[in-house]
C-alpha positions as a printed Julia matrix, in Angstrom:
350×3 Matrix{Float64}:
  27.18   -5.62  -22.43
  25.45   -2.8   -24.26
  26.67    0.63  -24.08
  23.13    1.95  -23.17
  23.05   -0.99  -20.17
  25.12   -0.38  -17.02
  27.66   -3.61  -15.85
  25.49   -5.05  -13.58
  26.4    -8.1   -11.03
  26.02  -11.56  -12.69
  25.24  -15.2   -10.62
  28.02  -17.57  -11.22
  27.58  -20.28  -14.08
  30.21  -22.79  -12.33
  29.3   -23.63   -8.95
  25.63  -24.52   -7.11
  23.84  -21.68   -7.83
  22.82  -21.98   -3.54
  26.5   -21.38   -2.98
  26.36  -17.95   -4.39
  26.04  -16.0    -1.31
  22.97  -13.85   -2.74
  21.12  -16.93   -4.18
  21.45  -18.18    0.02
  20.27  -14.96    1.82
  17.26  -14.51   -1.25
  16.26  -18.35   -0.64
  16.38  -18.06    3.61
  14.46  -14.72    2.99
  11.8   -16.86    0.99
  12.0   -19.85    3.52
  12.02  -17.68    6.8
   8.69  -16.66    7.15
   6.95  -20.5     6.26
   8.16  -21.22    9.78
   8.33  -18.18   11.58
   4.73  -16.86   10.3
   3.24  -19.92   12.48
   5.46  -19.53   15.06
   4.17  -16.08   15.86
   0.52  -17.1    15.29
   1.06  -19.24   18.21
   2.94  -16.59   20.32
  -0.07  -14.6    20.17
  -2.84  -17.02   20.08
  -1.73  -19.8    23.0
  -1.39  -16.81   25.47
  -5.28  -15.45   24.13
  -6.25  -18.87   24.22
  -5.3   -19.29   27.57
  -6.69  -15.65   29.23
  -9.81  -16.56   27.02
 -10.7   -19.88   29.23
  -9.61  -18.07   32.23
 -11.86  -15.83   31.27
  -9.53  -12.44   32.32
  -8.31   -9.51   30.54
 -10.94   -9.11   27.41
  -8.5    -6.22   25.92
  -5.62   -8.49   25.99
  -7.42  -10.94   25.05
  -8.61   -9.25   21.85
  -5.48   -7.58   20.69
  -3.62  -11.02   21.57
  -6.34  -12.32   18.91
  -6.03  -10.35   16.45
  -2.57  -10.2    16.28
  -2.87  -14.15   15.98
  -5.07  -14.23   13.37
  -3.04  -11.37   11.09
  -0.25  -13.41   11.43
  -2.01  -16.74   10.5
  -3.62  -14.78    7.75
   0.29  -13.7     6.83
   1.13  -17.9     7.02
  -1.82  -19.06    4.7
  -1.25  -16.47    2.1
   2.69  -17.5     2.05
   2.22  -20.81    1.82
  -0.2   -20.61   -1.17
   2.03  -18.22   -2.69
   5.28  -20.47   -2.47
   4.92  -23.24    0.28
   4.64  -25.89   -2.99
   7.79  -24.24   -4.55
  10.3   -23.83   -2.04
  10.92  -27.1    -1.6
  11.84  -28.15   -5.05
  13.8   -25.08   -5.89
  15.96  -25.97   -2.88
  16.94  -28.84   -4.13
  17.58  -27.42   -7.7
  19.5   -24.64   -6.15
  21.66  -27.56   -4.75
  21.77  -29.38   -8.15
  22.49  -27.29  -10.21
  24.42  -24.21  -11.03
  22.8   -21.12  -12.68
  22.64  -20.66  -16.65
  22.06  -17.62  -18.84
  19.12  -17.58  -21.21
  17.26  -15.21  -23.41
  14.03  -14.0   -21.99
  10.54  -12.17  -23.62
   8.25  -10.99  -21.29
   4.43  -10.86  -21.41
   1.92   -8.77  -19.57
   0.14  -10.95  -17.42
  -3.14  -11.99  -17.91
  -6.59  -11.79  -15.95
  -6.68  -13.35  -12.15
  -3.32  -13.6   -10.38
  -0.51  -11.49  -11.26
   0.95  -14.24  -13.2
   3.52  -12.78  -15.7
   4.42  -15.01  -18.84
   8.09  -15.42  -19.45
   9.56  -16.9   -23.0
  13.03  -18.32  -22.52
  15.36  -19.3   -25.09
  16.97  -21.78  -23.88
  19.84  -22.76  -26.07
  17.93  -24.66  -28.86
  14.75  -25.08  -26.79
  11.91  -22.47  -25.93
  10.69  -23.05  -21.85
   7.15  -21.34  -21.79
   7.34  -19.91  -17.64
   4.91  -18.35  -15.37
   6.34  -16.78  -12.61
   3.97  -15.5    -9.54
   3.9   -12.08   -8.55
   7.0   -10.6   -10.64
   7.49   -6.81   -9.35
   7.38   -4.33  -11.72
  11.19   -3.2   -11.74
  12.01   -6.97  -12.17
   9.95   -6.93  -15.45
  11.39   -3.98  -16.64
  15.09   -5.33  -16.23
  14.54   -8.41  -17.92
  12.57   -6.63  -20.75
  15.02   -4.07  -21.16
  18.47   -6.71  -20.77
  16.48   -9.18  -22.41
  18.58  -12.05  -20.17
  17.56  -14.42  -17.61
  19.19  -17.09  -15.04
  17.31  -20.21  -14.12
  18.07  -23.12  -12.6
  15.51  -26.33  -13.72
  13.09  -27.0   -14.85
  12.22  -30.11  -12.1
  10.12  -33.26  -13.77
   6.88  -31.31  -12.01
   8.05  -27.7   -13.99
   9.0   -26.33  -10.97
  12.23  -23.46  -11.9
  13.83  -20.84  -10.12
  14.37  -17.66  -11.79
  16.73  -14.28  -11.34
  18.39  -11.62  -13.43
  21.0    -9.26  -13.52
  22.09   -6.92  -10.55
  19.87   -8.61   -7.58
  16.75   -6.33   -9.03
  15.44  -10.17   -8.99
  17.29  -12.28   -6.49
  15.17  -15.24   -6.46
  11.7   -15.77   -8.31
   9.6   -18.57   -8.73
   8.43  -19.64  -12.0
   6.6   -22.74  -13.42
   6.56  -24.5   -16.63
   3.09  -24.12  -18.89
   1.76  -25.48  -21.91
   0.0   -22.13  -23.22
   1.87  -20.28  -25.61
   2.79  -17.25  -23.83
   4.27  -15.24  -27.21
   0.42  -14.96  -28.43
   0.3   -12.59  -25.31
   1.11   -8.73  -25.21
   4.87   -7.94  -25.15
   5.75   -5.76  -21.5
   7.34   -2.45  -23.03
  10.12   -1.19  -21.94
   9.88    2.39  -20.62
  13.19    3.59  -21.13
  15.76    1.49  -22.76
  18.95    3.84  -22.44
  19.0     4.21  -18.74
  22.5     5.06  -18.65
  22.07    8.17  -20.5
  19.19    9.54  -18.65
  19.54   13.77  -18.52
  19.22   13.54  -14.93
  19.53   10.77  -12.31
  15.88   12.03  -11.2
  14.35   10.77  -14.51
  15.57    7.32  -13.95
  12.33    5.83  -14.94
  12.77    2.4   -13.29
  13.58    4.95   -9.95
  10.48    6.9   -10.7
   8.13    4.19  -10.64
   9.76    2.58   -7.66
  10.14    5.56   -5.02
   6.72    6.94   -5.98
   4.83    5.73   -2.79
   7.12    5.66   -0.37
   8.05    9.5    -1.41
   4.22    9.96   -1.57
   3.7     8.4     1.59
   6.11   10.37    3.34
   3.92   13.49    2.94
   0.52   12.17    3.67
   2.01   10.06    6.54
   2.52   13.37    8.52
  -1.15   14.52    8.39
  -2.75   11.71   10.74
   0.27   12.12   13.87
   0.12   16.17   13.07
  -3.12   15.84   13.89
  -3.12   13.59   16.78
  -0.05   15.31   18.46
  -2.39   19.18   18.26
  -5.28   16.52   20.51
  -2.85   15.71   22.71
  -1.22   18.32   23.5
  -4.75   20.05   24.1
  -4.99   17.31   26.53
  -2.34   18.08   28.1
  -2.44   21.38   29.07
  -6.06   21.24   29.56
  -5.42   18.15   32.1
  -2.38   20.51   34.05
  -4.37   23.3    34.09
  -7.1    21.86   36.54
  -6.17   20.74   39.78
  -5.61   16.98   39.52
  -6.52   14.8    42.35
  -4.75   12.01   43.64
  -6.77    9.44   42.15
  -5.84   11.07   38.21
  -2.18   10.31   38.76
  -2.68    7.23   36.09
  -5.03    9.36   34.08
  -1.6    12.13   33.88
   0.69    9.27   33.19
  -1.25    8.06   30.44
  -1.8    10.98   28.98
   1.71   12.32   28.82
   3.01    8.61   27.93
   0.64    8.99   24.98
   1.68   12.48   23.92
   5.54   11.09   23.85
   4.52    8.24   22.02
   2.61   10.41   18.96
   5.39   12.92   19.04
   7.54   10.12   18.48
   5.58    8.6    15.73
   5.4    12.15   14.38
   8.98   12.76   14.27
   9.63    9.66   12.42
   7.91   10.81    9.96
   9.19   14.05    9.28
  11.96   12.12    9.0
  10.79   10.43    6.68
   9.71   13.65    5.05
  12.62   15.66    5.08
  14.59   12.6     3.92
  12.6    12.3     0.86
  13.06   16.04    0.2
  16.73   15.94    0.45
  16.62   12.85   -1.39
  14.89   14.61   -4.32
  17.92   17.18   -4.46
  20.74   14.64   -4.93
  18.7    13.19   -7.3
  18.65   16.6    -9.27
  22.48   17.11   -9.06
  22.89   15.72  -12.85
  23.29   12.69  -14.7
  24.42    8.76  -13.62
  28.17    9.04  -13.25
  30.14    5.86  -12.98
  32.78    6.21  -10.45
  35.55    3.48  -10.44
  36.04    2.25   -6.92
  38.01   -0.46   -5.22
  37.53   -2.54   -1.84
  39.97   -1.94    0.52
  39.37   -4.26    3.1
  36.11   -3.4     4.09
  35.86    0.09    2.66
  35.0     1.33   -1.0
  37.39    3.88   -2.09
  37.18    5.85   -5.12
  40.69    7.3    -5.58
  41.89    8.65   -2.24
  38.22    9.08   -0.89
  36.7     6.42    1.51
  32.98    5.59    0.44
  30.31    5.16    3.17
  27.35    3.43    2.05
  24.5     3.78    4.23
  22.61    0.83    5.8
  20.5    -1.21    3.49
  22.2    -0.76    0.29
  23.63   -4.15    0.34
  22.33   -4.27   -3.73
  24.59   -1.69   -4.64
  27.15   -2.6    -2.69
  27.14   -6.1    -4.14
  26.94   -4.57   -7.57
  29.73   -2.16   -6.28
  32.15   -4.77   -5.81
  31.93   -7.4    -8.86
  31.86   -4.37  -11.28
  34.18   -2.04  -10.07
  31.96    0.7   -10.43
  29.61    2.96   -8.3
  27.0     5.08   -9.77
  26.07    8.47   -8.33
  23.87   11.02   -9.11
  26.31   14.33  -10.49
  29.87   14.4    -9.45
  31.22   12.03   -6.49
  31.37   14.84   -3.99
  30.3    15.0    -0.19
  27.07   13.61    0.31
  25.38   11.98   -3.22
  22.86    9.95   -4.23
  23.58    6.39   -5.44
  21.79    4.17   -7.8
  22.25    1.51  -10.92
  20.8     2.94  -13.73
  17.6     1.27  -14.93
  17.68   -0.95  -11.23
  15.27   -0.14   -7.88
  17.9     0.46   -5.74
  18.26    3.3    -4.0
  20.8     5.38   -1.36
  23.15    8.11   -0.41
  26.74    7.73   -0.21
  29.07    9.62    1.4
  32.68   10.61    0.04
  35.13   11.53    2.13
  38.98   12.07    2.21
């Protein structure tokens, strides 16, 4: 492993590459929604169906519809997306076990988001095209230069992943074109380990910038609503209300709960992002060793509380014996893999 490359979790060479817990949960994540995308179409659209020829409830009736058709909309686009691949890398999953290879990657070119991948497989070149690569995924395999894959099937079918879980599962397909007469991705930062601060993580840049974004111009909208409401409100309790406007008050203040819930979900949001941005600020990637004590990460004496949905660094956590945090691994800290999309706070703790 290169010195400018952090030890990053690796898929085992010498069993099934489906028995490798990750390789299961990324391949049910795939598979899930091919049958529960349809199954909720149906949920929605047998009861509109139904009120429809009854011919009851039109507002039910539409939003029963049109939930229907967003998820059938959801189904078709999955299934042209990776209904003809699942299938076959199932049963290379099963078949086989994961092997390392040397990768190049190419920009994509025009129509689909189709990226062109040139593996070196032992003697052999495989020319890939794999659907829909994220961005961070591209990066890592630029920058690390390695690649897993399992096939390719007799129809070119493979199944594709890289180091850390920053890919977990990709499909890619054999082609015939000669993806090297394409432009080269570049890397845009090839030392992530040694970034001056955690905050100028590029990978990390590029991968929290709408979701920090969002979490500022996501307040505006239920700001907004929640002033309406509450003009509502005490415009509605100032009069005297009649029996028959009971509903009409209900409603009302039922609605005003509901905004100022929506709105303080967002400044959640908001504030996390902000206090996000500080740990991020507190200095460089530091690798911390840590070991699992039964269920715990401990660095040292200190227990280390991972919050939910960091199951990536976790995973990385515990096959490399190291955690990386933003600054010392004090308190309350941000947590990363340098040059990875993967993202928390930790907590340290005696």
């Amino acid at each position: 492993m290169s010195k400018r490359e952090a030890p990053a979790l690796e898929p085992p060479t010498d069993i099934p590459a489906v028995a490798d817990p990750h390789t299961a949960a990324a391949l049910r994540a795939l598979r899930n929604p091919l049958l529960g995308l349809p199954a909720l179409a149906m949920a929605f659209g047998v009861p509109a169906i139904s009120l429809a020829l009854a011919g009851v409830g039109w507002v039910l009736i539409a939003l029963l519809g049109i939930a229907a058709v967003a998820f059938l909309l959801a189904a078709v686009l999955t299934f042209v997306m990776i209904g003809g691949w699942v299938g076959p890398a199932a049963k290379l999953l099963r078949a086989e076990s994961w092997r390392e290879a040397k990768v190049k990657v190419y920009r994509p070119g025009r129509g689909l988001p189709k990226v062109k991948l040139a593996v070196r497989d032992g003697a052999k070149t495989i020319n890939l095209v794999a659907n829909a690569l994220p961005w961070p995924a591209q990066q890592v395999l630029a920058r690390t230069g390695r690649i897993w894959l399992v096939g390719p099937d007799e129809r070119g079918w493979a199944a594709i992943r890289s180091a850390g879980l920053a890919l977990p599962l990709g499909q890619a397909k054999v082609t015939s074109e000669n993806v090297s007469g394409g432009y080269e991705v570049n890397v845009v930062q090839d030392d992530p380990v040694r970034v001056p601060l955690a905050s100028s993580d590029a990978v990390l840049v590029h991968t929290t910038a709408t979701p920090r974004k969002r979490s500022r111009t996501d307040v505006v909208l239920p700001g907004l609503l929640m002033v309406f409401a509450l003009v509502m409100v005490f415009d509605l309790f100032g009069r005297d209300l009649r029996a028959d406007q009971t509903p009409l008050a209900i409603g009302v203040v039922a609605g005003t709960l509901a905004i100022a819930g929506l709105l303080a979900w967002r400044i959640a949001k908001l504030r996390y992002w902000a206090a996000m941005d500080k740990l991020l600020a507190a200095g460089p990637w530091t690798s911390v060793p840590v070991t699992l004590d039964g269920d715990t990460l401990r660095a040292g004496d200190k227990a280390v509380a991972l919050r939910r949905g960091a199951k990536e660094l976790r995973a990385n956590a515990e096959a490399t014996g190291l955690l990386w945090v933003a600054g010392q691994p004090s308190g309350k800290v941000a947590v990363g893999l340098p040059g990875y999309p993967f993202l928390s706070v930790a907590e340290f703790s005696d």
